[in-house]
N, CA, C and O of each residue as an XYZ file, in Angstrom:
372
protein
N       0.844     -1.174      0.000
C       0.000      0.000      0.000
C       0.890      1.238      0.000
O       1.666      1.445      0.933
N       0.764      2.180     -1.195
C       1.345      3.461     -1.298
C       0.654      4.548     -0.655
O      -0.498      4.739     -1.046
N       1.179      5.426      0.394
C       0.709      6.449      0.927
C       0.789      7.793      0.290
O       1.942      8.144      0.542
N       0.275      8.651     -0.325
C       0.600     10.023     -0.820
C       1.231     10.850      0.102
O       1.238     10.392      1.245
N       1.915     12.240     -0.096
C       2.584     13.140      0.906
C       1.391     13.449      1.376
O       1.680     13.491      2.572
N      -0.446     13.854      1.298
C      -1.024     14.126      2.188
C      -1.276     13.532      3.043
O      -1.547     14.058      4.122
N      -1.272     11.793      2.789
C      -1.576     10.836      3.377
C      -0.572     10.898      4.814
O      -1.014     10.943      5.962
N       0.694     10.889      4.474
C       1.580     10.240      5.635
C       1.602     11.819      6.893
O       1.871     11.670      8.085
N       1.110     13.823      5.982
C       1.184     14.412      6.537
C      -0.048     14.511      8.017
O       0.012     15.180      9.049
N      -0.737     13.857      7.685
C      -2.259     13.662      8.445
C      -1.823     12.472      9.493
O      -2.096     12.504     10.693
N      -1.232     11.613      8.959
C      -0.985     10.515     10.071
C       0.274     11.144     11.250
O       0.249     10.959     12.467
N       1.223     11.842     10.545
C       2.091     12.568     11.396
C       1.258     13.474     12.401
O       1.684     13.520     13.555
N       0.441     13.994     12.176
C      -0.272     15.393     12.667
C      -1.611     14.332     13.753
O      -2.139     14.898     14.710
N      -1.955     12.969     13.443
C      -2.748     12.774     13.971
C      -2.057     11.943     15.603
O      -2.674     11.820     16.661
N      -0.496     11.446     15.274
C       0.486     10.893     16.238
C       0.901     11.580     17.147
O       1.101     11.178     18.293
N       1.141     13.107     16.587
C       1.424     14.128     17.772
C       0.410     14.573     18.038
O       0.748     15.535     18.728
N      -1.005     14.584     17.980
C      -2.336     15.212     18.985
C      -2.009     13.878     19.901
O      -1.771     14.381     20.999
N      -1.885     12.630     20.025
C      -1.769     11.628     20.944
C      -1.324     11.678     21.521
O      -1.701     11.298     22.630
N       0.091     12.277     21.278
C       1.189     12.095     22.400
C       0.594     13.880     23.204
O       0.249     14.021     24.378
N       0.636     14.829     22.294
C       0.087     15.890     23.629
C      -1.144     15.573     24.453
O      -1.287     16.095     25.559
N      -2.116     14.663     23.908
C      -3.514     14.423     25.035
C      -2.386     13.704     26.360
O      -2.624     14.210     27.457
N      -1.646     13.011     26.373
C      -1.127     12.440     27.638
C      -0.250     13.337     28.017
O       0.381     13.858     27.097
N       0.035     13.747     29.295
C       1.021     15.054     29.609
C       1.411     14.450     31.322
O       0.677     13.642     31.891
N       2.222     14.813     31.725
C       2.807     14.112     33.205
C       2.358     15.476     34.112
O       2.836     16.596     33.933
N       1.557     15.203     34.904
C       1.614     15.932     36.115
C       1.975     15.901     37.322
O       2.199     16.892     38.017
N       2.063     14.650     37.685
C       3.267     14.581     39.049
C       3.267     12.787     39.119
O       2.981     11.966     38.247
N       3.755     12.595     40.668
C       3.969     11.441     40.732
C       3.021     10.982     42.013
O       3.000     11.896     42.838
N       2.233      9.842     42.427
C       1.741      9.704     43.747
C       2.050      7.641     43.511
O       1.674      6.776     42.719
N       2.910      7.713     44.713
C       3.360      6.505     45.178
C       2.819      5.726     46.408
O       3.164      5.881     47.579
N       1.850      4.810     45.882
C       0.925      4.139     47.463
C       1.720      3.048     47.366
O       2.188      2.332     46.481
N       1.735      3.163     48.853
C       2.372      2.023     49.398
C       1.957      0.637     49.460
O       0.806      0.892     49.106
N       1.937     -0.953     49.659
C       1.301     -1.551     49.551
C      -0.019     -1.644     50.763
O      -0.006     -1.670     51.994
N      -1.258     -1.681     49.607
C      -2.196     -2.241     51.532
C      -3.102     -0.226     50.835
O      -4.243      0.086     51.178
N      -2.214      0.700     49.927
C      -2.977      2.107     49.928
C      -3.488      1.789     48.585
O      -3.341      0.787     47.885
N      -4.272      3.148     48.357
C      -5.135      3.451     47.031
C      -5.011      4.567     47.303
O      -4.858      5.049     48.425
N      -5.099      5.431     45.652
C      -5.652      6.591     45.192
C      -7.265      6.925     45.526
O      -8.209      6.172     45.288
N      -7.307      7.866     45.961
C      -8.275      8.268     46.024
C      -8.819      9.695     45.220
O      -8.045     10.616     45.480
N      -9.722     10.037     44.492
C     -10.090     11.735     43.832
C     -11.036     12.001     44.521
O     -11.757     11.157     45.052
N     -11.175     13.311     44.616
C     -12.381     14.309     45.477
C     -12.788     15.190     44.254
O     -11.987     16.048     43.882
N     -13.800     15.059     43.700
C     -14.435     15.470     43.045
C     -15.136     17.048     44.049
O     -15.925     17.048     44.994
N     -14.540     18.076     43.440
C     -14.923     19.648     43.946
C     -16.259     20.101     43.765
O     -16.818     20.788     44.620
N     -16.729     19.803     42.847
C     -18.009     20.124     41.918
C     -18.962     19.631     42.920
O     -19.753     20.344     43.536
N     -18.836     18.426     43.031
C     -20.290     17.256     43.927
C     -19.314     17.166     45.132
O     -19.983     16.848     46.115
N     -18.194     17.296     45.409
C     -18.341     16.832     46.933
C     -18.002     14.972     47.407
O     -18.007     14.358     48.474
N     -17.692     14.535     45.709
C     -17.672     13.191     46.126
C     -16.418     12.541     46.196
O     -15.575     12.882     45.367
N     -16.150     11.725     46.972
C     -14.490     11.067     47.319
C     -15.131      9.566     46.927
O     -16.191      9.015     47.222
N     -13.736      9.093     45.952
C     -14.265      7.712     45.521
C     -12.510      7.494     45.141
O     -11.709      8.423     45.242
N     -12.207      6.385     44.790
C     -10.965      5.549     44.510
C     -11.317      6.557     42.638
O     -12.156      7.114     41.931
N      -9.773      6.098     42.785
C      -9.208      7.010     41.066
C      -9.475      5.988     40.379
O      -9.115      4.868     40.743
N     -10.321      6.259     38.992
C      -9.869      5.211     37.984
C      -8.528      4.819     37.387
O      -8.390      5.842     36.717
N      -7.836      4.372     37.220
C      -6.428      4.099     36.943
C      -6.687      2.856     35.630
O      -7.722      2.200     35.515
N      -5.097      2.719     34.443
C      -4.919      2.016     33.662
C      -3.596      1.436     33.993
O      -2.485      1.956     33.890
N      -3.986      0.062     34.479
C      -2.619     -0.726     34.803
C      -1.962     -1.359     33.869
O      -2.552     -2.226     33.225
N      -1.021     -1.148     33.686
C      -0.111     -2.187     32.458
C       1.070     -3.012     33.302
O       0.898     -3.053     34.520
N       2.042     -3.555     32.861
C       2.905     -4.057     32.898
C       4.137     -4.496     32.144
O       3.949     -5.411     31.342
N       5.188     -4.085     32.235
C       6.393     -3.770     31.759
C       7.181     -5.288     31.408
O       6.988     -6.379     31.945
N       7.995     -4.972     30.465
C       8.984     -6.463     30.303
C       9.273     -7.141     31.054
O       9.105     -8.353     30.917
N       9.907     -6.510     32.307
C      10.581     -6.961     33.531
C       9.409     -7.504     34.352
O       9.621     -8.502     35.042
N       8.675     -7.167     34.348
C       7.553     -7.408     35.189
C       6.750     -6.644     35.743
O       5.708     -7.022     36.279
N       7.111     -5.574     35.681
C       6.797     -4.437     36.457
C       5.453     -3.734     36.283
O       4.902     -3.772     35.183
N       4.950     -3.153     37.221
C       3.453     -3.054     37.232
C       3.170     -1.104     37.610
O       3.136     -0.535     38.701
N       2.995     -0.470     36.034
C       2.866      0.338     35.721
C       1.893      0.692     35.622
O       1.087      0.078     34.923
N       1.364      2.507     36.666
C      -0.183      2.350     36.803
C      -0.315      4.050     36.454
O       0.382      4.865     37.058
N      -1.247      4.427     35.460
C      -1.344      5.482     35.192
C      -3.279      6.160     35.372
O      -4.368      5.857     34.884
N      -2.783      7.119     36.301
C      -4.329      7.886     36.626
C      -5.046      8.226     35.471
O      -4.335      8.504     34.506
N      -6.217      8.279     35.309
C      -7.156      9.092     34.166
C      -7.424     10.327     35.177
O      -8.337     10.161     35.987
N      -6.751     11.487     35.204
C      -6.955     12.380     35.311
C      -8.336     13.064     34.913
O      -8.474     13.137     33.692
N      -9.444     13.610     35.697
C     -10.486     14.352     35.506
C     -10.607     15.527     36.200
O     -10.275     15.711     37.371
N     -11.201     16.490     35.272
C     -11.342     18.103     35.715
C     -11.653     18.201     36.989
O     -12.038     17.186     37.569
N     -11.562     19.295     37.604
C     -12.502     19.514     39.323
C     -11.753     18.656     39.991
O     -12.616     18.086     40.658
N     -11.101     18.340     40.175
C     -10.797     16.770     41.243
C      -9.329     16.888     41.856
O      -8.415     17.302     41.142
N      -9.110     16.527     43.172
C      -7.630     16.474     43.719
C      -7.556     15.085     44.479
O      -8.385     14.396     45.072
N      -6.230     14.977     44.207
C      -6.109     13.264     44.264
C      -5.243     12.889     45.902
O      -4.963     13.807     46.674
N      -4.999     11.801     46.135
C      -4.405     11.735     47.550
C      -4.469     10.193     47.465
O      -5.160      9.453     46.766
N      -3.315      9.892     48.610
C      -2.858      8.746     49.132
C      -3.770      7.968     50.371
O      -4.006      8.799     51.248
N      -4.069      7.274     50.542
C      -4.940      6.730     51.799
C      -5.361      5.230     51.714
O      -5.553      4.467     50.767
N      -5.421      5.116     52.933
C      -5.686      3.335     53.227
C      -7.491      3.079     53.039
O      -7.828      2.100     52.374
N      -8.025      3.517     53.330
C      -9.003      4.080     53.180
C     -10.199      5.114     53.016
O      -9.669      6.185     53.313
N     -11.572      5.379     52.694
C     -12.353      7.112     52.556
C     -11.956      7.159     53.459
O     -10.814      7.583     53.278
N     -12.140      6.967     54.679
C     -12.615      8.135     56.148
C     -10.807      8.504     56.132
O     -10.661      9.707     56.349
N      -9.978      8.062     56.011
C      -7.985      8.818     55.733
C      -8.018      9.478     54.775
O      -7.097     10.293     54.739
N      -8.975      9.515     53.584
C      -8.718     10.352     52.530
C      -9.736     11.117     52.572
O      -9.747     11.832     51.570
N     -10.712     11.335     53.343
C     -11.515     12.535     53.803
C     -10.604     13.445     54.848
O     -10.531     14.672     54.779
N      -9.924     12.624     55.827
C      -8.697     13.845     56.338
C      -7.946     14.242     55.625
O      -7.903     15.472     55.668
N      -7.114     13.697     54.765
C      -6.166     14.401     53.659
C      -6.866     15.298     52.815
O      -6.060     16.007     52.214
N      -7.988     15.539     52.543
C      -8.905     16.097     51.668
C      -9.067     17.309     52.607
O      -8.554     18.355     52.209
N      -9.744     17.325     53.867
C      -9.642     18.221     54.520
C      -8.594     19.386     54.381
O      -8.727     20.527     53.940
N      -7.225     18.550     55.039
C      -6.054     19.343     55.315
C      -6.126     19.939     53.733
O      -6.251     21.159     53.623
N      -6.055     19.153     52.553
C      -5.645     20.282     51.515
C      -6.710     21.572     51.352
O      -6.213     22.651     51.030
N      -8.250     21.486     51.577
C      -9.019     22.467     51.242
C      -8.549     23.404     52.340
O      -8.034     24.466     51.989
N      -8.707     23.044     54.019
C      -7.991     23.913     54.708
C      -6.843     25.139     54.509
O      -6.690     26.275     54.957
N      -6.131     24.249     53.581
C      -4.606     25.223     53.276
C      -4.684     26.262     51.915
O      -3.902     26.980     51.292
N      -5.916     25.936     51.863
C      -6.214     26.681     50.191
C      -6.434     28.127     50.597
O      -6.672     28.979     49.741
């Protein structure tokens, strides 16, 4: 299959909108036994983060947040620990 120069310029242009939709915003490291948790600002609601787990050659178990608008994220063993961490951050705002 032969591609034309518009052809391969559209597939270039459609590879880099992909790579900018994913962007790094920090790092949060739970320990074993924790979970992510998001607090949704808007509603008020604290629930576990959706996350996409993969896994690496070595073995390794690579876990990336789906980030959503309104929302701040935190470390905790459970809600009622990540309703205090939630606290302390609105507190300091």
């Amino acid at each position: 299959m032969v591609l034309n120069d518009q052809q391969k310029e559209s597939l270039q242009i459609s590879q880099q909108a992909e790579i900018k939709k994913q962007r790094f915003i920090g790092k949060l490291r739970p320990k074993p036994g924790q979970k992510v948790w998001m607090l949704n600002v808007v509603t008020a609601e604290i629930k576990e983060a959706p996350m996409d787990v993969q896994f690496s050659v070595i073995g390794k178990k690579i876990s990336n947040i789906k980030v959503q608008p309104n929302c701040f994220y935190c470390v905790a063993i459970n809600k009622e620990n990540a309703e205090k961490h939630f606290r302390k951050i609105i507190e300091s705002i």
